[in-house]
C-alpha positions in Angstrom: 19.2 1.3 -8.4 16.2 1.6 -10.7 12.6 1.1 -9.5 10.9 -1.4 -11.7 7.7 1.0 -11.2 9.2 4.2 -11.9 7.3 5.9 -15.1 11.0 5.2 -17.2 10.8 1.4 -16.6 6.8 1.2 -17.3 7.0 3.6 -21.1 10.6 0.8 -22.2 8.4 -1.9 -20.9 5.5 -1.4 -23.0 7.5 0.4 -25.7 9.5 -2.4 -26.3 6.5 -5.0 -26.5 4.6 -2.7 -29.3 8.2 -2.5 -31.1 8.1 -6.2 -30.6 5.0 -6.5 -32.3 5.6 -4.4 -34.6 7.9 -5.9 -36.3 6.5 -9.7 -36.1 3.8 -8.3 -37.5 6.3 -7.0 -40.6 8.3 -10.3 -40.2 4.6 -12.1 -40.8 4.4 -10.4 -44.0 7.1 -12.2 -45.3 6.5 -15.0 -43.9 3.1 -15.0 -45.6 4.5 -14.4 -49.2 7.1 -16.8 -48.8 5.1 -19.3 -47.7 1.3 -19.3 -49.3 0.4 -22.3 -48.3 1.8 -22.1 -44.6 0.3 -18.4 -43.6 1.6 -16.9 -40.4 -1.4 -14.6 -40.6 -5.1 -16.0 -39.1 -8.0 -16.9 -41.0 -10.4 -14.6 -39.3 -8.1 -11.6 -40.5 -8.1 -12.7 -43.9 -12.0 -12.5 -43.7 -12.2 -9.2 -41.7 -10.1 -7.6 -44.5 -12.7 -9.2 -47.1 -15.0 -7.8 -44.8 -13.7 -4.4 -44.9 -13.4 -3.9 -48.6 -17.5 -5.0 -49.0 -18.0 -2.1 -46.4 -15.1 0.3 -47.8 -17.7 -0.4 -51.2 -20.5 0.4 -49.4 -22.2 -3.2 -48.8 -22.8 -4.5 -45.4 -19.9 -6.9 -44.2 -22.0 -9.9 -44.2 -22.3 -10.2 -47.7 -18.6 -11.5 -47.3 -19.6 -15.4 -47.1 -19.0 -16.8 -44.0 -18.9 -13.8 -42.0 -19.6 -14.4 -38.4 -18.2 -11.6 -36.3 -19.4 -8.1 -35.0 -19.2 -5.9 -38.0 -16.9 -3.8 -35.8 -14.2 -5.8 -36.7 -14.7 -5.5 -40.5 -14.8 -1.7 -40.0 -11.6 -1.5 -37.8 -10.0 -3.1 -41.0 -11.5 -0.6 -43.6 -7.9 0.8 -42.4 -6.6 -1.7 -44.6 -7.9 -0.2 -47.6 -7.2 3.7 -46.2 -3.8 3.3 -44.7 -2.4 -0.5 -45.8 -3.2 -4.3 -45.4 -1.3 -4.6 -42.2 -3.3 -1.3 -40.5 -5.9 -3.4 -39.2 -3.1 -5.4 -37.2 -1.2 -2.5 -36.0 -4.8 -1.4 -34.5 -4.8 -4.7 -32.6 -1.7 -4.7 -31.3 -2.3 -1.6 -30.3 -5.1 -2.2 -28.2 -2.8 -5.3 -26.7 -0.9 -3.2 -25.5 -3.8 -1.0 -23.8 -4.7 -4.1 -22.1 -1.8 -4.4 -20.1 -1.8 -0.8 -19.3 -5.2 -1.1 -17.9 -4.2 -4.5 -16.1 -0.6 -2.6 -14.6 -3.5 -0.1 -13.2 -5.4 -3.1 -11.8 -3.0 -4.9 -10.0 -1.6 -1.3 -9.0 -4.8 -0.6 -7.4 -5.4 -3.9 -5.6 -2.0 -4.3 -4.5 -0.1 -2.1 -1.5 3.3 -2.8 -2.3 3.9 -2.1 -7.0 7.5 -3.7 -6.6 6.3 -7.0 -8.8 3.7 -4.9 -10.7 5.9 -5.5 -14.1 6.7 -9.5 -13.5 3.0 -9.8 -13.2 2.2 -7.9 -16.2 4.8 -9.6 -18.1 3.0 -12.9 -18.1 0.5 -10.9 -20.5 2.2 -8.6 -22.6 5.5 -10.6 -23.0 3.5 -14.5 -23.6 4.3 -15.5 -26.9 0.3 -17.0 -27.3 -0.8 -13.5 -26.6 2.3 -11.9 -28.8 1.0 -14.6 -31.4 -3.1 -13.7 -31.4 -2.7 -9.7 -32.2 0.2 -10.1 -34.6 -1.6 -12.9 -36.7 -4.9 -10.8 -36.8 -7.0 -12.4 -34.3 -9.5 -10.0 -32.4 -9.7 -12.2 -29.0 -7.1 -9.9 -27.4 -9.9 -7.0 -28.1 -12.4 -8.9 -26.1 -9.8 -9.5 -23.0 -8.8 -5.6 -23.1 -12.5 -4.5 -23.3 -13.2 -7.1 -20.0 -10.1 -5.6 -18.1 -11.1 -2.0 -19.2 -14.8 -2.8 -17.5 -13.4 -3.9 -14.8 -11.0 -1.0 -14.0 -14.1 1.3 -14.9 -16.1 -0.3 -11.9 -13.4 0.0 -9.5 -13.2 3.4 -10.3 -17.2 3.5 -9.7 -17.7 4.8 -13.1 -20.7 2.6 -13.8 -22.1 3.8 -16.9 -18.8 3.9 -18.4 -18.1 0.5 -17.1 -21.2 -0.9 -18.5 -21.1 0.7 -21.6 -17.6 -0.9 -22.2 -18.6 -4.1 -21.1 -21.8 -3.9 -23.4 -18.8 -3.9 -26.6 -17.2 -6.7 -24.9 -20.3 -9.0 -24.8 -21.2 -7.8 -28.6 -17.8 -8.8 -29.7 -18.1 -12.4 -28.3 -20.6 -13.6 -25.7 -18.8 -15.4 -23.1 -18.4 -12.2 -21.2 -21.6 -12.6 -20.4 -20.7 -14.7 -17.1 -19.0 -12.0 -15.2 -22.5 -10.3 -15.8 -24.0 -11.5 -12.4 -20.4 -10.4 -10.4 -20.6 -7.4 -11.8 -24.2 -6.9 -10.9 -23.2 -7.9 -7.4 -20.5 -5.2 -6.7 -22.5 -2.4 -8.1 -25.6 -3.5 -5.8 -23.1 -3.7 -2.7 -22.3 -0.1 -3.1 -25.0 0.9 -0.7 -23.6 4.5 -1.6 -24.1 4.6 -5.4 -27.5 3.3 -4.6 -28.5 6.4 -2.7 -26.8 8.9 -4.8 -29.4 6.9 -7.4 -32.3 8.5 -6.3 -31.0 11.2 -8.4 -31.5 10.7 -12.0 -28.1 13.1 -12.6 -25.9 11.4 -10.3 -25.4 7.9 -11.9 -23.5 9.7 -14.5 -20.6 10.7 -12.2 
Protein backbone atom coordinates (compact mmCIF):
# COMPACT_ATOMS: atom_id res chain seq x y z
CA UNK A 1 0.00 0.00 0.00
CA UNK A 2 1.54 3.48 -0.59
CA UNK A 3 2.16 5.97 2.16
CA UNK A 4 0.55 9.30 1.34
CA UNK A 5 3.87 10.87 3.04
CA UNK A 6 6.45 8.90 1.37
CA UNK A 7 8.89 11.43 -0.71
CA UNK A 8 7.11 9.64 -4.20
CA UNK A 9 3.52 10.74 -3.26
CA UNK A 10 4.80 14.35 -1.93
CA UNK A 11 7.24 15.29 -5.57
CA UNK A 12 3.47 13.78 -8.02
CA UNK A 13 1.58 15.81 -5.51
CA UNK A 14 3.22 19.10 -6.03
CA UNK A 15 4.35 18.15 -9.48
CA UNK A 16 1.07 17.75 -10.68
CA UNK A 17 -0.30 21.13 -9.12
CA UNK A 18 2.69 23.24 -10.91
CA UNK A 19 1.78 21.12 -14.25
CA UNK A 20 -1.69 22.22 -13.40
CA UNK A 21 -0.75 25.62 -13.37
CA UNK A 22 1.14 25.53 -15.93
CA UNK A 23 -0.92 24.95 -18.25
CA UNK A 24 -3.99 27.26 -17.05
CA UNK A 25 -1.70 29.64 -17.15
CA UNK A 26 -1.11 28.67 -21.15
CA UNK A 27 -4.90 27.93 -21.41
CA UNK A 28 -5.31 31.85 -20.04
CA UNK A 29 -3.46 32.96 -22.91
CA UNK A 30 -5.97 31.98 -25.18
CA UNK A 31 -8.51 32.75 -23.35
CA UNK A 32 -7.20 36.37 -23.23
CA UNK A 33 -6.86 36.67 -27.05
CA UNK A 34 -10.02 35.14 -27.70
CA UNK A 35 -11.73 37.09 -25.55
CA UNK A 36 -10.34 40.98 -25.14
CA UNK A 37 -12.99 42.22 -23.57
CA UNK A 38 -13.44 39.22 -20.97
CA UNK A 39 -9.58 38.78 -19.78
CA UNK A 40 -8.87 35.68 -17.69
CA UNK A 41 -5.62 37.42 -16.77
CA UNK A 42 -5.77 40.16 -13.54
CA UNK A 43 -5.52 43.82 -13.73
CA UNK A 44 -2.68 44.17 -11.35
CA UNK A 45 -0.61 41.85 -13.81
CA UNK A 46 -1.35 43.87 -16.68
CA UNK A 47 0.18 46.90 -14.71
CA UNK A 48 3.12 44.98 -13.23
CA UNK A 49 4.12 44.07 -16.80
CA UNK A 50 3.77 47.99 -17.66
CA UNK A 51 5.64 48.33 -14.71
CA UNK A 52 8.42 46.12 -15.79
CA UNK A 53 9.02 47.50 -19.21
CA UNK A 54 9.47 51.44 -17.50
CA UNK A 55 12.16 49.58 -15.35
CA UNK A 56 13.48 47.12 -18.18
CA UNK A 57 13.97 51.12 -19.85
CA UNK A 58 15.57 52.29 -17.01
CA UNK A 59 12.68 54.52 -15.27
CA UNK A 60 11.45 53.83 -11.88
CA UNK A 61 8.11 51.67 -11.96
CA UNK A 62 6.06 54.35 -10.68
CA UNK A 63 6.10 56.42 -13.50
CA UNK A 64 3.60 53.66 -14.77
CA UNK A 65 0.26 55.63 -13.77
CA UNK A 66 -1.48 54.09 -11.16
CA UNK A 67 1.17 52.07 -9.85
CA UNK A 68 0.58 51.18 -6.25
CA UNK A 69 2.57 48.06 -5.35
CA UNK A 70 6.15 47.27 -4.04
CA UNK A 71 8.38 47.84 -6.93
CA UNK A 72 9.40 44.21 -6.34
CA UNK A 73 6.71 43.11 -8.21
CA UNK A 74 7.45 45.22 -11.31
CA UNK A 75 10.97 43.82 -11.27
CA UNK A 76 9.91 40.06 -10.88
CA UNK A 77 8.06 40.85 -14.21
CA UNK A 78 11.11 42.48 -16.07
CA UNK A 79 11.17 38.49 -16.86
CA UNK A 80 8.54 39.32 -19.12
CA UNK A 81 10.60 41.39 -21.36
CA UNK A 82 13.82 38.80 -20.87
CA UNK A 83 12.24 35.41 -21.09
CA UNK A 84 8.25 36.11 -22.31
CA UNK A 85 5.01 37.80 -21.18
CA UNK A 86 3.85 34.87 -19.26
CA UNK A 87 7.50 34.54 -17.22
CA UNK A 88 6.33 36.69 -14.58
CA UNK A 89 3.37 34.13 -13.95
CA UNK A 90 5.34 31.12 -14.07
CA UNK A 91 7.47 32.92 -11.27
CA UNK A 92 4.20 33.12 -9.15
CA UNK A 93 3.10 29.97 -9.47
CA UNK A 94 6.16 28.92 -8.69
CA UNK A 95 6.42 30.45 -5.50
CA UNK A 96 2.59 28.82 -4.93
CA UNK A 97 3.86 26.07 -4.95
CA UNK A 98 6.78 26.82 -2.34
CA UNK A 99 4.06 27.83 -0.08
CA UNK A 100 2.65 24.57 0.27
CA UNK A 101 5.95 23.06 0.66
CA UNK A 102 6.75 25.27 3.47
CA UNK A 103 3.07 24.66 4.89
CA UNK A 104 3.55 20.40 4.33
CA UNK A 105 6.79 21.26 6.66
CA UNK A 106 4.55 23.15 9.14
CA UNK A 107 1.84 20.89 9.71
CA UNK A 108 4.72 18.08 9.61
CA UNK A 109 6.38 19.70 12.38
CA UNK A 110 3.31 20.40 14.60
CA UNK A 111 1.75 17.28 14.02
CA UNK A 112 2.94 13.52 15.51
CA UNK A 113 1.12 11.36 13.28
CA UNK A 114 1.92 12.90 8.84
CA UNK A 115 -0.76 10.34 7.61
CA UNK A 116 -3.34 13.44 6.66
CA UNK A 117 -0.31 15.74 5.97
CA UNK A 118 -1.37 15.84 2.01
CA UNK A 119 -5.48 16.21 2.61
CA UNK A 120 -4.53 19.20 4.64
CA UNK A 121 -2.24 20.62 2.16
CA UNK A 122 -4.64 20.01 -0.56
CA UNK A 123 -7.06 22.51 0.66
CA UNK A 124 -4.21 25.03 -0.50
CA UNK A 125 -2.44 23.90 -3.36
CA UNK A 126 -5.43 22.04 -5.02
CA UNK A 127 -8.39 25.27 -4.22
CA UNK A 128 -9.35 26.54 -7.36
CA UNK A 129 -9.35 30.52 -5.67
CA UNK A 130 -5.79 29.91 -4.89
CA UNK A 131 -5.14 27.90 -8.42
CA UNK A 132 -7.12 31.12 -9.82
CA UNK A 133 -4.88 34.16 -8.01
CA UNK A 134 -1.15 32.86 -9.25
CA UNK A 135 -2.35 31.82 -12.71
CA UNK A 136 -4.19 35.20 -13.40
CA UNK A 137 -1.15 37.29 -12.19
CA UNK A 138 -2.07 38.28 -8.85
CA UNK A 139 0.82 38.57 -6.20
CA UNK A 140 -1.33 37.89 -2.91
CA UNK A 141 -0.19 34.23 -2.95
CA UNK A 142 3.57 35.92 -2.63
CA UNK A 143 2.39 37.54 0.56
CA UNK A 144 0.82 34.14 2.07
CA UNK A 145 4.09 32.12 1.15
CA UNK A 146 6.38 34.90 2.59
CA UNK A 147 4.01 34.70 6.10
CA UNK A 148 4.21 30.78 6.05
CA UNK A 149 7.96 30.92 5.25
CA UNK A 150 8.39 33.40 8.57
CA UNK A 151 6.66 31.32 10.37
CA UNK A 152 8.56 27.99 9.65
CA UNK A 153 11.79 30.22 10.01
CA UNK A 154 10.81 30.90 13.82
CA UNK A 155 9.93 27.45 14.60
CA UNK A 156 13.13 26.64 13.39
CA UNK A 157 14.53 29.53 15.79
CA UNK A 158 16.15 31.13 12.89
CA UNK A 159 15.15 34.63 14.01
CA UNK A 160 16.97 36.87 11.77
CA UNK A 161 16.05 34.88 8.92
CA UNK A 162 12.58 34.80 10.15
CA UNK A 163 12.39 38.47 10.54
CA UNK A 164 14.11 39.28 7.51
CA UNK A 165 11.41 37.31 5.57
CA UNK A 166 8.71 38.67 7.31
CA UNK A 167 10.14 42.26 6.78
CA UNK A 168 9.35 41.41 2.60
CA UNK A 169 6.08 40.14 3.63
CA UNK A 170 4.98 43.39 5.37
CA UNK A 171 6.67 45.53 2.31
CA UNK A 172 4.58 43.65 -0.03
CA UNK A 173 1.22 44.46 1.66
CA UNK A 174 0.81 45.55 5.24
CA UNK A 175 -1.64 43.50 6.84
CA UNK A 176 1.00 41.18 7.97
CA UNK A 177 1.76 43.59 10.23
CA UNK A 178 -0.76 41.93 12.92
CA UNK A 179 1.02 38.75 13.52
CA UNK A 180 3.87 41.30 14.41
CA UNK A 181 2.97 41.32 18.31
CA UNK A 182 2.70 37.06 18.20
CA UNK A 183 5.64 36.90 16.73
CA UNK A 184 7.24 39.24 19.22
CA UNK A 185 5.72 37.10 21.87
CA UNK A 186 7.31 33.62 20.93
CA UNK A 187 10.75 35.02 20.41
CA UNK A 188 10.57 36.83 23.99
CA UNK A 189 9.37 33.36 25.50
CA UNK A 190 12.45 31.69 24.35
CA UNK A 191 14.17 32.45 27.67
CA UNK A 192 17.07 30.52 25.81
CA UNK A 193 17.68 32.68 22.67
CA UNK A 194 17.53 35.55 25.24
CA UNK A 195 20.66 34.44 26.95
CA UNK A 196 22.57 33.19 24.03
CA UNK A 197 21.71 37.22 23.21
CA UNK A 198 24.11 38.53 25.35
CA UNK A 199 26.39 37.62 22.69
CA UNK A 200 26.31 39.87 19.78
CA UNK A 201 27.50 36.63 17.45
CA UNK A 202 24.97 34.29 18.56
CA UNK A 203 21.69 35.84 17.28
CA UNK A 204 22.83 34.88 13.94
CA UNK A 205 22.64 31.06 14.49
Amino acid sequence: MVKLDSPAVKFWFFAFAYIGRLALVYVAKIIDEKTPNMKYTDTDYDVFSDAATHVYNGNSPYSRHTYRYTPLAAYICVLNNLIHPLAGKIVFCTLDILMGIFMWSLIESQNRSTKYTIFYVAFWIYNPVTVGMSTRGSNDNIITMLVFATLYFLLKKRYVTSGIVYGLSVHFKIYPIIYSLPIYLFIDCDREAITRSKNPASILQ
